[in-house]
N, C-alpha and C positions, 0 to 999 in steps of 0.2 A: 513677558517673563514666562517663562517655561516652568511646567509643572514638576513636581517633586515627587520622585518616587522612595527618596530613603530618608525623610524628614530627620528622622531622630539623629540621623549621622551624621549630616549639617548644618544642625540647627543651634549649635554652639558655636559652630564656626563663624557665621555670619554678621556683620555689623546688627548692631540695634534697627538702625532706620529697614536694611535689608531683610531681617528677621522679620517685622511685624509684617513688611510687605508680602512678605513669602507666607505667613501663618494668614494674611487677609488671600490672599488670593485662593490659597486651597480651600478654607473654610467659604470663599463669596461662591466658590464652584460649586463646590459641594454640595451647599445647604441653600445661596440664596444671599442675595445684600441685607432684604430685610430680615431674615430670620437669625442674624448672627449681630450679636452683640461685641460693645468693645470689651469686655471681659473674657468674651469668651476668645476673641483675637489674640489677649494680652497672656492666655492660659497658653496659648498654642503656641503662641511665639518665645512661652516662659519670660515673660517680663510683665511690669507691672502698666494699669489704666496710665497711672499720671508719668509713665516713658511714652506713653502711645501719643499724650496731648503734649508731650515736650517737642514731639516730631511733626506731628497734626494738629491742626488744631479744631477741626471735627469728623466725626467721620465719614461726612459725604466727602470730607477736602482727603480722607485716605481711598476712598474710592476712584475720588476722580484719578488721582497718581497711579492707582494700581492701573487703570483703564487706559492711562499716558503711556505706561509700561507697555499694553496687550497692543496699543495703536502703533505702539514705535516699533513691536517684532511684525507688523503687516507692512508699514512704509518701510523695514528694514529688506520685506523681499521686494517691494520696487527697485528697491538701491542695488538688490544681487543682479534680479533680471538684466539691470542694464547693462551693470560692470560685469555679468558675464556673456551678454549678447550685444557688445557695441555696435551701433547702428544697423540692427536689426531687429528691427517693433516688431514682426511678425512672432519671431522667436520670445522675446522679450513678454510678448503676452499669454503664449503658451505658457512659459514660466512661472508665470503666477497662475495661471492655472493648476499646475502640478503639485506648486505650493498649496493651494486649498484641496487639493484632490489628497496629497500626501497627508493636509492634519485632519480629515473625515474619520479618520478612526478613533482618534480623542474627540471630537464634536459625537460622534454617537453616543461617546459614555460620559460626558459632562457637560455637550452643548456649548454652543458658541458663547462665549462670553459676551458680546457686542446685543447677538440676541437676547439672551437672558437677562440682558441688565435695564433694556429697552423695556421690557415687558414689566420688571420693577420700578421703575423710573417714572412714569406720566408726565411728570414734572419738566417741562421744558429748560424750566430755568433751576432746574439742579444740576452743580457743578457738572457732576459727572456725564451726564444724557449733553450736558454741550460738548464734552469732550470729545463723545461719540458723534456728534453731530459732525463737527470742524473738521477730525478723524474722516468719515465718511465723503463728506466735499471735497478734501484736500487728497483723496484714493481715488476719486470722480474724475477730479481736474486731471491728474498724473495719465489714469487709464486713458482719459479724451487724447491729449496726449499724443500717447503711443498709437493710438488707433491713428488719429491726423498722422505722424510721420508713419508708418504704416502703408497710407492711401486708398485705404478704407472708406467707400461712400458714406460720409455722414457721419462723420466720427463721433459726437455725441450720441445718434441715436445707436449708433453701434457698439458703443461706452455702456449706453443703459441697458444693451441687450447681454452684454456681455454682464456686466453687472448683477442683473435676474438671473441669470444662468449660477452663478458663483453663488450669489447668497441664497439662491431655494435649495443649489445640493446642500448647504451645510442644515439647511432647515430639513430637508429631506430625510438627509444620512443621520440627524435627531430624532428624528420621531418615528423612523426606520420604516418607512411608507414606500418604498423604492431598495433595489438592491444593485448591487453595482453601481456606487452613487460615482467615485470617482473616473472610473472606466467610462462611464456614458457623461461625466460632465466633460474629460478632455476630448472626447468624440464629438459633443458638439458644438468646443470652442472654436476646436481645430474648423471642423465646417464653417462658423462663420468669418474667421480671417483668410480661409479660401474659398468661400462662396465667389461665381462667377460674377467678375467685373473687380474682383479684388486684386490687384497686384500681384506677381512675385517678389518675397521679398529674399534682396542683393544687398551684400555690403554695399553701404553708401562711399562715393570716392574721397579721400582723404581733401580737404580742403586746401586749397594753394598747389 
């Protein structure tokens, strides 16, 4: 779910359930999962505690949703890459590269949500850190993937390379330790799906 820049002008408009989501996500960016109350959600979203338990029934179970939301705009750029580079992994992986190179500018001023929640979480078995967890395995599996059709040596290890690469710029371009986070992360994705021994990557031939 994508962040809000004119809250007050749409925040009548929105369903109930849409509302509190959109008043939890700005306030969990903002300030923090634990330091935000459900009252103070139910202020933001102008509705009352007991709308919030009509829809949730606590608030790790609105966190986790909000986090279902954050994982589904990330598998939603798997889905673009492909249906916009049909059987071309190589391209397909830039692509999501672009994507996290493209949202480093909102990670500098609010931080990756997936990070931030991680570091309030400890809890393995709170809803929401499994969320992330399942989220992060099932972004693994996809990348592994692309790298195999690809033909890419060693596509898992070259999954987790690409992997570190992606999640340090967003930790990077946070903590602003690095400058041209995006520039120098698609410079070195692009190097490792064309490092020597890697393929070129050709439309594959239509089947039959």
């Amino acid at each position: 779910m994508a962040s809000t820049t004119s809250r007050p002008g749409r925040v009548a408009k929105l369903p109930p359930r849409e509302r509190i989501l959109d008043a939890a996500e700005e306030l969990f960016q903002s300030e923090g999962i634990r330091r935000v109350g459900v009252q103070a959600i139910a202020e933001k979203a102008e509705t009352t505690k007991m709308a919030i338990y009509r829809h949730f029934e606590t608030k790790d179970a609105l966190v986790a949703e909000w986090l279902r939301i954050v994982a589904a705009d990330y598998q939603a750029a798997f889905d673009r890459a492909e249906a916009e580079h049909p059987g071309r992994p190589r391209e397909q992986i830039l692509a999501l590269a672009r994507f996290i190179a493209d949202g480093l500018p909102a990670i500098s001023h609010r931080g990756c949500p997936f990070i931030n929640s991680i570091a309030e979480l400890p809890d393995r078995d709170h809803p929401a850190r499994q969320v992330i967890e399942k989220h992060k395995a099932h972004q693994t599996r996809r990348l592994v993937g692309m790298c195999a059709e690809a033909g890419l040596p060693d596509p898992e290890q070259t999954a987790a390379e690409i992997t570190f690469v992606l999640e340090g710029a967003q930790v990077s371009a946070q903590n602003g330790s690095i400058d041209r986070v995006g520039e120098r992360l698609l410079r070195i994705v692009e190097a490792m799906v064309d490092r020597p021994g890697a393929p070129l990557d050709a439309p594959r031939p239509a089947a039959g």
